[in-house]
Biopython code that builds the backbone (N, CA, C, O; Angstrom):
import numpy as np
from Bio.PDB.StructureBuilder import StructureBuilder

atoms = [
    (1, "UNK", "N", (30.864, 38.923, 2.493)),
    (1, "UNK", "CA", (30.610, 37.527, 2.169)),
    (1, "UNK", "C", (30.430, 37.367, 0.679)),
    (1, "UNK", "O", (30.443, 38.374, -0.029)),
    (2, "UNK", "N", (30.249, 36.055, 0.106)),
    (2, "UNK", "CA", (30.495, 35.895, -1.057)),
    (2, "UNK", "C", (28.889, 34.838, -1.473)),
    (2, "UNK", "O", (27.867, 34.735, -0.795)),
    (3, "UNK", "N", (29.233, 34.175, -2.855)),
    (3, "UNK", "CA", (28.047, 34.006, -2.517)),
    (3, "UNK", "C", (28.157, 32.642, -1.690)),
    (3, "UNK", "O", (29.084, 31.838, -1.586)),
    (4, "UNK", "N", (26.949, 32.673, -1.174)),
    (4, "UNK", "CA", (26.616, 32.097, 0.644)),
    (4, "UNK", "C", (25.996, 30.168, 0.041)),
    (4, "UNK", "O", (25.555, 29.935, -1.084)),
    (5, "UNK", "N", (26.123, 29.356, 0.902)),
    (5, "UNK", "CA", (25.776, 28.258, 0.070)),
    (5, "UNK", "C", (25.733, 27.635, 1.747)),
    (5, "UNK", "O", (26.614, 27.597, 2.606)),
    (6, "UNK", "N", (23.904, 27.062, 1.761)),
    (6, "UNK", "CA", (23.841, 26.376, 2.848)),
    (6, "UNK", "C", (22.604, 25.143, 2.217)),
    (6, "UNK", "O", (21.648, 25.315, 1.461)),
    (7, "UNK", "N", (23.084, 23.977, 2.853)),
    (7, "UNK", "CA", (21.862, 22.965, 2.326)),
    (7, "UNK", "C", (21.770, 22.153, 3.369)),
    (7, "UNK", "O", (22.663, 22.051, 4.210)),
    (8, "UNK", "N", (20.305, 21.294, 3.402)),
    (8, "UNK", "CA", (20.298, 20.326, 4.177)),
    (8, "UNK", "C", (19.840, 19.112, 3.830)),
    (8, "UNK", "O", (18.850, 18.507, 3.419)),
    (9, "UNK", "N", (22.177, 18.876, 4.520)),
    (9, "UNK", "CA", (22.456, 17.956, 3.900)),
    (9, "UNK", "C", (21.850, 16.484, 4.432)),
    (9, "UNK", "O", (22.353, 15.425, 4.057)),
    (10, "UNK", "N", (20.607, 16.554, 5.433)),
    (10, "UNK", "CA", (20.204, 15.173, 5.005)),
    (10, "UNK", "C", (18.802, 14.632, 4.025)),
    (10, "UNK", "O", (18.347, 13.501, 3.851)),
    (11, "UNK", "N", (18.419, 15.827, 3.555)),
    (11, "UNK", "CA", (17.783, 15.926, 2.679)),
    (11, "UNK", "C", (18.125, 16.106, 1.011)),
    (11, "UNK", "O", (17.493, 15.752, 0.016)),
    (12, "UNK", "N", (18.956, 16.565, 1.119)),
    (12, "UNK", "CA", (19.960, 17.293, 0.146)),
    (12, "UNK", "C", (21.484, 16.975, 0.003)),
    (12, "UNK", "O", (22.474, 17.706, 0.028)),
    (13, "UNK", "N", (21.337, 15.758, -0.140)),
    (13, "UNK", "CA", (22.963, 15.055, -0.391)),
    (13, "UNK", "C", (23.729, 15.823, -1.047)),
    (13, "UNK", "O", (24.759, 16.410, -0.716)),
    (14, "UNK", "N", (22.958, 15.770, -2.341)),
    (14, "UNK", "CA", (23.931, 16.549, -3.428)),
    (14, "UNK", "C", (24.111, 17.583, -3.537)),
    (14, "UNK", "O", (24.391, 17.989, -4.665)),
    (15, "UNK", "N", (24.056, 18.296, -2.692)),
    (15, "UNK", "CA", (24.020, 19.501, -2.425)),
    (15, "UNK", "C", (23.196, 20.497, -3.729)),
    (15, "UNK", "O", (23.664, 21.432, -4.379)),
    (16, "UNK", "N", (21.700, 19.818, -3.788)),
    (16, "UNK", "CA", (21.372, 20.869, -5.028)),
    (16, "UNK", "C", (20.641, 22.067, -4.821)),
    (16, "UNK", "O", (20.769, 23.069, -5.525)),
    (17, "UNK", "N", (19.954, 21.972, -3.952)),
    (17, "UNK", "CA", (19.212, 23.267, -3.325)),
    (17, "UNK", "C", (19.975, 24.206, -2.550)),
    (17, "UNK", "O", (20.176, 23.970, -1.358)),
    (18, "UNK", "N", (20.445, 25.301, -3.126)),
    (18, "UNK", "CA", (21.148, 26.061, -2.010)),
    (18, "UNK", "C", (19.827, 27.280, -1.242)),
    (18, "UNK", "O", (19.211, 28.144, -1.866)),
    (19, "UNK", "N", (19.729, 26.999, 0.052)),
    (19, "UNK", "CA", (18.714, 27.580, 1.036)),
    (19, "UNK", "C", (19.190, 28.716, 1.835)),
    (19, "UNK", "O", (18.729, 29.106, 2.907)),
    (20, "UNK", "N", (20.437, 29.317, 0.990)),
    (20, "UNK", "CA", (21.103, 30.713, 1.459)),
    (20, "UNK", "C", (20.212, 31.849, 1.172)),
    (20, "UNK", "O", (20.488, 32.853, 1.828)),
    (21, "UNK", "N", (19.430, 31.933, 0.537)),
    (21, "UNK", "CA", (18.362, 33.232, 0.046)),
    (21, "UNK", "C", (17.635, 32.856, 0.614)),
    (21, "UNK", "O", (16.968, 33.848, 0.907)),
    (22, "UNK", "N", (16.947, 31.555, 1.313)),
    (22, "UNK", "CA", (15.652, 31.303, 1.565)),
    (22, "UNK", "C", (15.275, 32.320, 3.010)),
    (22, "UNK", "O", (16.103, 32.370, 3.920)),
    (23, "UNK", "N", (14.031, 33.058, 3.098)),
    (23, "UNK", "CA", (14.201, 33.686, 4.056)),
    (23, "UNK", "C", (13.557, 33.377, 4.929)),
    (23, "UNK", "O", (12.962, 34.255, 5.553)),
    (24, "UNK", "N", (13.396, 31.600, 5.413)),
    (24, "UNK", "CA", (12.925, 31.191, 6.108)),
    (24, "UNK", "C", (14.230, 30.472, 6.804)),
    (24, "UNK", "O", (14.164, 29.994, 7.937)),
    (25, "UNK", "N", (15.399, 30.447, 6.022)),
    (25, "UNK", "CA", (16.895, 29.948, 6.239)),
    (25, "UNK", "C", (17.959, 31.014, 7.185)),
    (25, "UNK", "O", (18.955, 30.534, 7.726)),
    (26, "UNK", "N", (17.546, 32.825, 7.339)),
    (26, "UNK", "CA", (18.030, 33.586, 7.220)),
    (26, "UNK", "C", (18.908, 34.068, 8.339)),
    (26, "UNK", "O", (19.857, 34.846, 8.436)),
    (27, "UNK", "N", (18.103, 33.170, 9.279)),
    (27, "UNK", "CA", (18.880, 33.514, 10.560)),
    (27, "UNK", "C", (19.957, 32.301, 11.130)),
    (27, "UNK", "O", (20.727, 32.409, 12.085)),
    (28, "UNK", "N", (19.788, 31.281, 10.362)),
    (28, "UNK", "CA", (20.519, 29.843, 10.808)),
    (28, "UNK", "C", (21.985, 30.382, 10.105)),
    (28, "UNK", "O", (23.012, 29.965, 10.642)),
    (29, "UNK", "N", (22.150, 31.479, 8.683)),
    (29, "UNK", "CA", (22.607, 31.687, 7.887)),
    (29, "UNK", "C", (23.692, 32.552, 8.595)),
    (29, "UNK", "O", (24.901, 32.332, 8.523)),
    (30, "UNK", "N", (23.095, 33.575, 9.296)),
    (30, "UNK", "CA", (23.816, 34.698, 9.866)),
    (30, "UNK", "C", (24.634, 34.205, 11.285)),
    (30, "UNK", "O", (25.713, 34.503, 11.798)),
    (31, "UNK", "N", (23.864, 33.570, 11.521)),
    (31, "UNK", "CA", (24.600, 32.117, 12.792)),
    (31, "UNK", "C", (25.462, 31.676, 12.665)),
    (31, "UNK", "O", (26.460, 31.716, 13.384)),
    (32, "UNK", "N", (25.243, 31.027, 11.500)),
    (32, "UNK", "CA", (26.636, 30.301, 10.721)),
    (32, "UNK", "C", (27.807, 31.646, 10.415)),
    (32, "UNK", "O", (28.909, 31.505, 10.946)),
    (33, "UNK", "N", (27.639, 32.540, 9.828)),
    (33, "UNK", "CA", (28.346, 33.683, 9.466)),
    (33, "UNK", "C", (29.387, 34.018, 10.622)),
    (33, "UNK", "O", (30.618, 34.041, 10.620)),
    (34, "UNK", "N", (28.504, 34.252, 11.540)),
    (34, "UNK", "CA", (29.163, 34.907, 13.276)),
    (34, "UNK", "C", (30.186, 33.727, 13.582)),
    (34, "UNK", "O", (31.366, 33.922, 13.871)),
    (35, "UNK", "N", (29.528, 32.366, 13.472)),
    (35, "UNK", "CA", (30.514, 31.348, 13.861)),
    (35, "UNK", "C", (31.777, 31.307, 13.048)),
    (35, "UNK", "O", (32.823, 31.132, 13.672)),
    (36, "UNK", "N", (31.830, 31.453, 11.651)),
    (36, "UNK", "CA", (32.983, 31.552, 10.974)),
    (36, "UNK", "C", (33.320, 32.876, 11.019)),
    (36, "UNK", "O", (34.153, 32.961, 10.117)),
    (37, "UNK", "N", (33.213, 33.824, 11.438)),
    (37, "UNK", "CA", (33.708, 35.011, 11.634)),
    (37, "UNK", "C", (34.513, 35.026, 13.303)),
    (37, "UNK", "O", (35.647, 35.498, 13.378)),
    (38, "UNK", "N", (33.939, 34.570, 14.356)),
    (38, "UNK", "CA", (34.731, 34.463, 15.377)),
    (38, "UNK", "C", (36.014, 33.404, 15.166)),
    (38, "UNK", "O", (37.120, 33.818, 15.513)),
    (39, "UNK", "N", (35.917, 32.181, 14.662)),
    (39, "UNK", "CA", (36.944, 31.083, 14.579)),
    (39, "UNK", "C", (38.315, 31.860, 13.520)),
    (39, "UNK", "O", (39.528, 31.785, 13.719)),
    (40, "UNK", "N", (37.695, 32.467, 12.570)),
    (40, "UNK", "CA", (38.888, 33.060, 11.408)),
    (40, "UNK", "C", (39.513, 34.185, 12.586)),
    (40, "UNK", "O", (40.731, 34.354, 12.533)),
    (41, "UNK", "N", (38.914, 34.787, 13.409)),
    (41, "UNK", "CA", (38.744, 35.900, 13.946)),
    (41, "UNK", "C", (40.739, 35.406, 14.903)),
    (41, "UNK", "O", (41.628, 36.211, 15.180)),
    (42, "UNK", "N", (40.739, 34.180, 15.083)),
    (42, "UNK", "CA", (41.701, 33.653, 16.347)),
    (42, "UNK", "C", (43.296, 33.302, 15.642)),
    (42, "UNK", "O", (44.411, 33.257, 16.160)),
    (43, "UNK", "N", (42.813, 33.077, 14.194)),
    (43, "UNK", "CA", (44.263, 33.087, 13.407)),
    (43, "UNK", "C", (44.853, 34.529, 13.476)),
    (43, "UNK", "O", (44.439, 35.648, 13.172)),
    (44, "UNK", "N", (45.993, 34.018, 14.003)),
    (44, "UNK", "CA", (46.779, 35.770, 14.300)),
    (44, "UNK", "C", (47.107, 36.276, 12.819)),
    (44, "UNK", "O", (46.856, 37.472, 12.668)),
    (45, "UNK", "N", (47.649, 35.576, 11.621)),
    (45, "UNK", "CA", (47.953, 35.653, 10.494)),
    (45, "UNK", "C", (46.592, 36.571, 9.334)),
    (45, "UNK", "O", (46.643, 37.306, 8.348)),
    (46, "UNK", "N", (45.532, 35.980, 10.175)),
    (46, "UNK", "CA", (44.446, 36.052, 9.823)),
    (46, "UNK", "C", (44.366, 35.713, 7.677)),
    (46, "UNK", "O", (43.899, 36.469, 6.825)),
    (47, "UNK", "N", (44.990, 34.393, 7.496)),
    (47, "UNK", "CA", (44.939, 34.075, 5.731)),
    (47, "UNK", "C", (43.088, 34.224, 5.412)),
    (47, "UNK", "O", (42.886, 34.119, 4.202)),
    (48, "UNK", "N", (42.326, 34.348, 5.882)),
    (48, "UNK", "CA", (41.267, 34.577, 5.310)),
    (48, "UNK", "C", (40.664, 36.016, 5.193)),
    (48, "UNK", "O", (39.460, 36.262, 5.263)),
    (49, "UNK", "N", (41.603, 36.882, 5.018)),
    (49, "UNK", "CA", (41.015, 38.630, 5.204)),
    (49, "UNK", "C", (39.966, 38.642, 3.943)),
    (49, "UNK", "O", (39.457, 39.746, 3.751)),
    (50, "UNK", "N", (39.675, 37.889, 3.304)),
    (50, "UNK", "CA", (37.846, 38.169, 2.878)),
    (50, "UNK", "C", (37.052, 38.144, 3.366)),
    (50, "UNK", "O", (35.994, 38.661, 3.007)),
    (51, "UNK", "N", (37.256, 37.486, 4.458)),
    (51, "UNK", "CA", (36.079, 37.687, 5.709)),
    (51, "UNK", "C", (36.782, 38.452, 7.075)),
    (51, "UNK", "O", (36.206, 39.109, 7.941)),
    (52, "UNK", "N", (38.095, 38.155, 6.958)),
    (52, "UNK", "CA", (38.385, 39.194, 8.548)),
    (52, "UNK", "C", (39.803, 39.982, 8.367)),
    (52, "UNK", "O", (40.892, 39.486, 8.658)),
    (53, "UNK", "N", (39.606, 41.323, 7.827)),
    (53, "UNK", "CA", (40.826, 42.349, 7.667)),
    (53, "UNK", "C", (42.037, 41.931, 8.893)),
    (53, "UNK", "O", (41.902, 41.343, 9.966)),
    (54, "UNK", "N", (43.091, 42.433, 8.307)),
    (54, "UNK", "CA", (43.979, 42.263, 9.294)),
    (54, "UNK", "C", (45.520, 40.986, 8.861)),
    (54, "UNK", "O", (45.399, 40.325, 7.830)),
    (55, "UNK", "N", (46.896, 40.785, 9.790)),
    (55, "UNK", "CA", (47.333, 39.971, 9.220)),
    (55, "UNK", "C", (48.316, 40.546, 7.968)),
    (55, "UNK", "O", (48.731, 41.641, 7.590)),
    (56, "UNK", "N", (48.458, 38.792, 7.462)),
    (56, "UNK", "CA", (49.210, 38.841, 6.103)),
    (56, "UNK", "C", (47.606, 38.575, 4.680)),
    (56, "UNK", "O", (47.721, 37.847, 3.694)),
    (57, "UNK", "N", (46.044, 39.555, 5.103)),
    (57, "UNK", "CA", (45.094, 39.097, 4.872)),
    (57, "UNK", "C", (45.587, 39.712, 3.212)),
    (57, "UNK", "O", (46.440, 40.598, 3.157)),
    (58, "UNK", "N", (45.194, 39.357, 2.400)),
    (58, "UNK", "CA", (44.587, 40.139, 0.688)),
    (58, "UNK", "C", (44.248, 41.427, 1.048)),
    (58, "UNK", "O", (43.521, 41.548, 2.034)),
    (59, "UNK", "N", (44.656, 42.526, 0.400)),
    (59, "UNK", "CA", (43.680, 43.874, 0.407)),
    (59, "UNK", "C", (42.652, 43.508, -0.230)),
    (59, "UNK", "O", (42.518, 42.372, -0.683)),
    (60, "UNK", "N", (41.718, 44.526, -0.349)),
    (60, "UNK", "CA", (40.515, 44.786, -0.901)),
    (60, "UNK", "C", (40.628, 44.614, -2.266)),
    (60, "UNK", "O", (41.663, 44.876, -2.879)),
    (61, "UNK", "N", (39.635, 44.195, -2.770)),
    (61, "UNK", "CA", (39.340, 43.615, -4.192)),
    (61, "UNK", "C", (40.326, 42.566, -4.998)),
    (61, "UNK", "O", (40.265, 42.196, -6.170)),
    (62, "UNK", "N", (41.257, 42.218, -3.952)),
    (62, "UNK", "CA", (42.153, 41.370, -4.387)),
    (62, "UNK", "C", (41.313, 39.681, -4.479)),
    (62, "UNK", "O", (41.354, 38.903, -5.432)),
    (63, "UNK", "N", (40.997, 39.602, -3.898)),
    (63, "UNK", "CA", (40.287, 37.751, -3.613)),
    (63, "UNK", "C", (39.040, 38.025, -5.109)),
    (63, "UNK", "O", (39.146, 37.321, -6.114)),
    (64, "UNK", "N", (38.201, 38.865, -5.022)),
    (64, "UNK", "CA", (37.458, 38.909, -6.140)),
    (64, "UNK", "C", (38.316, 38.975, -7.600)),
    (64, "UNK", "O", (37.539, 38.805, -8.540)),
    (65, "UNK", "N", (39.703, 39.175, -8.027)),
    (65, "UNK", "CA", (40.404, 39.379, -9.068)),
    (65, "UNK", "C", (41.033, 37.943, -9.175)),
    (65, "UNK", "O", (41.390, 37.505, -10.269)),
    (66, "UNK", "N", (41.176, 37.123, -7.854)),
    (66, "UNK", "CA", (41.616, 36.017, -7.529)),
    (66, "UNK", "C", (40.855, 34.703, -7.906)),
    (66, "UNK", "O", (41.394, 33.653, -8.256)),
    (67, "UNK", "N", (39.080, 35.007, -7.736)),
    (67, "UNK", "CA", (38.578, 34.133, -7.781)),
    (67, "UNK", "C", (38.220, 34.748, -9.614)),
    (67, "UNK", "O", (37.310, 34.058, -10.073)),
    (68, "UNK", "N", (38.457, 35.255, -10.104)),
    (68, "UNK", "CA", (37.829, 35.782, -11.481)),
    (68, "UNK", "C", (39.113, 34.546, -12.416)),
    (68, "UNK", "O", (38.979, 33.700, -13.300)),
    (69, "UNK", "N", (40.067, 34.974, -11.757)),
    (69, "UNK", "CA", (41.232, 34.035, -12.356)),
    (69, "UNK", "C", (41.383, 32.280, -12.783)),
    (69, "UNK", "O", (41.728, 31.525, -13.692)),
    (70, "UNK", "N", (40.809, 32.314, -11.291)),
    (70, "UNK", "CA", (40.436, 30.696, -10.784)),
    (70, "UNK", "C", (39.454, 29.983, -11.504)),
    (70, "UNK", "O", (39.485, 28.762, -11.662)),
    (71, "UNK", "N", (38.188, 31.080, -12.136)),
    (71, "UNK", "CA", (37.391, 30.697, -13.106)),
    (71, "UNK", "C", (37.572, 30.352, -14.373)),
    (71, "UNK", "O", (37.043, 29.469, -15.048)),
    (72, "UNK", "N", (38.703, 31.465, -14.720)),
    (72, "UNK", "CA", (39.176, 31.103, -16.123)),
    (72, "UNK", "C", (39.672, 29.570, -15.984)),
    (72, "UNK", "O", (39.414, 28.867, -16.961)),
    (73, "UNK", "N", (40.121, 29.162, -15.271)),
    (73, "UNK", "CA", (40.971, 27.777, -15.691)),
    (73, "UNK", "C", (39.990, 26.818, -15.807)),
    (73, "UNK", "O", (38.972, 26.706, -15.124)),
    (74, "UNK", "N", (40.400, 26.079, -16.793)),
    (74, "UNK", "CA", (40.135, 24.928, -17.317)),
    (74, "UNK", "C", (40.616, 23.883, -16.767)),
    (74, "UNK", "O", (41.830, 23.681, -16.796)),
    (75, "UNK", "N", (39.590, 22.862, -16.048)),
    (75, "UNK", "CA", (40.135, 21.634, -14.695)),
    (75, "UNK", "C", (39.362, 20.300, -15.755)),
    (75, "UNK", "O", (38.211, 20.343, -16.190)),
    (76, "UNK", "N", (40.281, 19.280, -15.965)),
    (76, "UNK", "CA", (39.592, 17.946, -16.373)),
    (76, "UNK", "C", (40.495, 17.294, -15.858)),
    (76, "UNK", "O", (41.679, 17.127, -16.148)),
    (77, "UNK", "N", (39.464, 16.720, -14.599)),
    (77, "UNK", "CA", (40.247, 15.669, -13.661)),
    (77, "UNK", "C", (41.660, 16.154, -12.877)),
    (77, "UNK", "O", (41.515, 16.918, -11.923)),
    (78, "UNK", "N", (42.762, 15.814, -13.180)),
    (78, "UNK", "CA", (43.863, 16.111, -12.229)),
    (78, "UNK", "C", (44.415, 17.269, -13.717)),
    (78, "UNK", "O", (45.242, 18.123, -13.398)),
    (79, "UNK", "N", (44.060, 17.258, -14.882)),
    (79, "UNK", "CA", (44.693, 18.397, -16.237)),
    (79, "UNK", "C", (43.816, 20.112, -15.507)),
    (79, "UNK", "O", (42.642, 20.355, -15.228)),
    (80, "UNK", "N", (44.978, 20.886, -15.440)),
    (80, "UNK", "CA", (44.688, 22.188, -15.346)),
    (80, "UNK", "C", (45.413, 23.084, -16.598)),
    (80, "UNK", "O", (46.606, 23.137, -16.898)),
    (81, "UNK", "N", (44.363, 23.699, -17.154)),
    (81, "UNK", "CA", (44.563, 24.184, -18.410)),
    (81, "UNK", "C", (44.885, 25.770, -17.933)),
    (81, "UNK", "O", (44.301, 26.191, -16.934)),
    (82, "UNK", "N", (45.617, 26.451, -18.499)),
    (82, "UNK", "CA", (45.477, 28.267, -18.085)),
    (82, "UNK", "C", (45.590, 28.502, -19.383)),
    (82, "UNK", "O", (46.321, 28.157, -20.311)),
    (83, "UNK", "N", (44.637, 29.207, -19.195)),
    (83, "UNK", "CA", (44.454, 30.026, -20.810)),
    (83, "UNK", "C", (45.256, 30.996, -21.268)),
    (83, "UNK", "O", (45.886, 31.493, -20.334)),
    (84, "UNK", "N", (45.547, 31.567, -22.498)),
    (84, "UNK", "CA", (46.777, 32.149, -22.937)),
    (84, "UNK", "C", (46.653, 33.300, -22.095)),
    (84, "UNK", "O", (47.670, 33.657, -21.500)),
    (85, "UNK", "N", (45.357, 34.091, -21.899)),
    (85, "UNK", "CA", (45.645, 34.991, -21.205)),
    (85, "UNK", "C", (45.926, 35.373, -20.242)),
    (85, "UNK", "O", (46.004, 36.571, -19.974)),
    (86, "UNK", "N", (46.193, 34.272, -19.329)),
    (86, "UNK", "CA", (46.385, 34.073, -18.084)),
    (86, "UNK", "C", (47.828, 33.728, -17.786)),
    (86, "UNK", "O", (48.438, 33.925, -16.735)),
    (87, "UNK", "N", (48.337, 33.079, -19.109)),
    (87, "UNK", "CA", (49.619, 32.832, -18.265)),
    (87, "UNK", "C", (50.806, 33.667, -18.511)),
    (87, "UNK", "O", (51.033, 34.229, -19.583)),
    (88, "UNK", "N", (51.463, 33.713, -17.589)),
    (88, "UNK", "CA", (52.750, 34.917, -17.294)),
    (88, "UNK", "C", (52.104, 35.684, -16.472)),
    (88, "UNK", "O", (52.778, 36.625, -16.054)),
    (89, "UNK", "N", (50.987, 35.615, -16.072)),
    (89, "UNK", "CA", (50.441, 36.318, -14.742)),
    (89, "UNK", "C", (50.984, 36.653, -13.541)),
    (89, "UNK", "O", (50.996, 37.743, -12.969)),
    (90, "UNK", "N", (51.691, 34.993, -13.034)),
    (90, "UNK", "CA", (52.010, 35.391, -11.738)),
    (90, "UNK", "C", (53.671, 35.742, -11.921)),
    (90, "UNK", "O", (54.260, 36.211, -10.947)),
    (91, "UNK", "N", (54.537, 35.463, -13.415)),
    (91, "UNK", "CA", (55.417, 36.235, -13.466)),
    (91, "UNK", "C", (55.918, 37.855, -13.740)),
    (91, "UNK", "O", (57.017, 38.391, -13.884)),
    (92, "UNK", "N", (54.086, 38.469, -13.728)),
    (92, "UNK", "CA", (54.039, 39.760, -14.071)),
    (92, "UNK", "C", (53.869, 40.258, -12.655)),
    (92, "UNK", "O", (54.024, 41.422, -12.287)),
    (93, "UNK", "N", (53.516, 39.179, -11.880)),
    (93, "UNK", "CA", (52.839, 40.110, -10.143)),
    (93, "UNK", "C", (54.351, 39.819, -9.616)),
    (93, "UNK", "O", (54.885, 40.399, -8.670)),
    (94, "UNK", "N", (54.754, 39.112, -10.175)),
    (94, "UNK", "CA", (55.744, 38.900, -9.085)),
    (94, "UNK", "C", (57.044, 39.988, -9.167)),
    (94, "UNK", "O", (57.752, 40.237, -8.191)),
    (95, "UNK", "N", (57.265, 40.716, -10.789)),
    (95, "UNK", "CA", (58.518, 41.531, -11.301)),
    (95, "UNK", "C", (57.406, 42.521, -10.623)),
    (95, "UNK", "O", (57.998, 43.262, -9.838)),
    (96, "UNK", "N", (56.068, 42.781, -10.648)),
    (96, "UNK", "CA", (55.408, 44.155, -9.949)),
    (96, "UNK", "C", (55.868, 44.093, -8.794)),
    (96, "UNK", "O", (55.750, 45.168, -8.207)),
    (97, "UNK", "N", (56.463, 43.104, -8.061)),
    (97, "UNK", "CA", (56.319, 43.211, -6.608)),
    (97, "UNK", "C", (57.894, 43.520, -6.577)),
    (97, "UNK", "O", (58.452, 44.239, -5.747)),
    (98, "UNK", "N", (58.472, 42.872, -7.590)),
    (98, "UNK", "CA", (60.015, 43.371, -7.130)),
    (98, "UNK", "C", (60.597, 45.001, -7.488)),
    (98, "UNK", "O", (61.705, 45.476, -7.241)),
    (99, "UNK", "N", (59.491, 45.594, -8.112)),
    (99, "UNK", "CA", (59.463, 47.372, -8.644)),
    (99, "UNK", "C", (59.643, 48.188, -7.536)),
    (99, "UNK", "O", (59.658, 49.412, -7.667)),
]
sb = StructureBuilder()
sb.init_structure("model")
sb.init_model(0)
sb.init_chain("A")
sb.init_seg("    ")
for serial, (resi, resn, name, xyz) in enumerate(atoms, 1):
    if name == "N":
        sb.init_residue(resn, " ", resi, " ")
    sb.init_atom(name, np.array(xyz, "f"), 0.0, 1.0, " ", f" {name:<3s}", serial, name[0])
structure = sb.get_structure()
């Protein structure tokens, strides 16, 4: 899991308190976990292998290199910026993939 983000939302509109560490939260948490772990569990493809191996899922440490990426970018409004170092990226994975 990643990091975990649960609130309550009728207390907590804005979602500002996240009550994922709270360890009075801990078992509603792991509840929730099992439930999205059985439902991902039924896609035969299984596109979420960060939570359930298997499929056409990401290997390992791939989604963490994925989301490191996703950070770099720069979002204002509908403008997505990629930073110099980022771009030609996916034309470098993609000649890796044709090697």
């Amino acid at each position: 899991w990643y990091e975990d983000q649960l609130y309550h939302l009728t207390r907590d509109e804005k979602e500002m308190s996240n009550l994922a560490s709270s360890p009075e939260h801990e078992s509603k948490l792991r509840e929730m976990q099992q439930q999205l772990t059985s439902v991902l569990k039924t896609f035969e493809q299984r596109p979420y292998g960060e939570f359930v191996q298997g499929g056409n899922a990401t290997g390992p440490g791939q989604v963490e290199q994925q989301f490191e990426w996703v950070r770099q970018l720069k979002v204002r409004g509908k403008k997505v910026t990629v930073p110099p170092e980022l771009e030609g990226l996916n034309t470098q994975k993609k000649s890796l993939k044709n090697n």
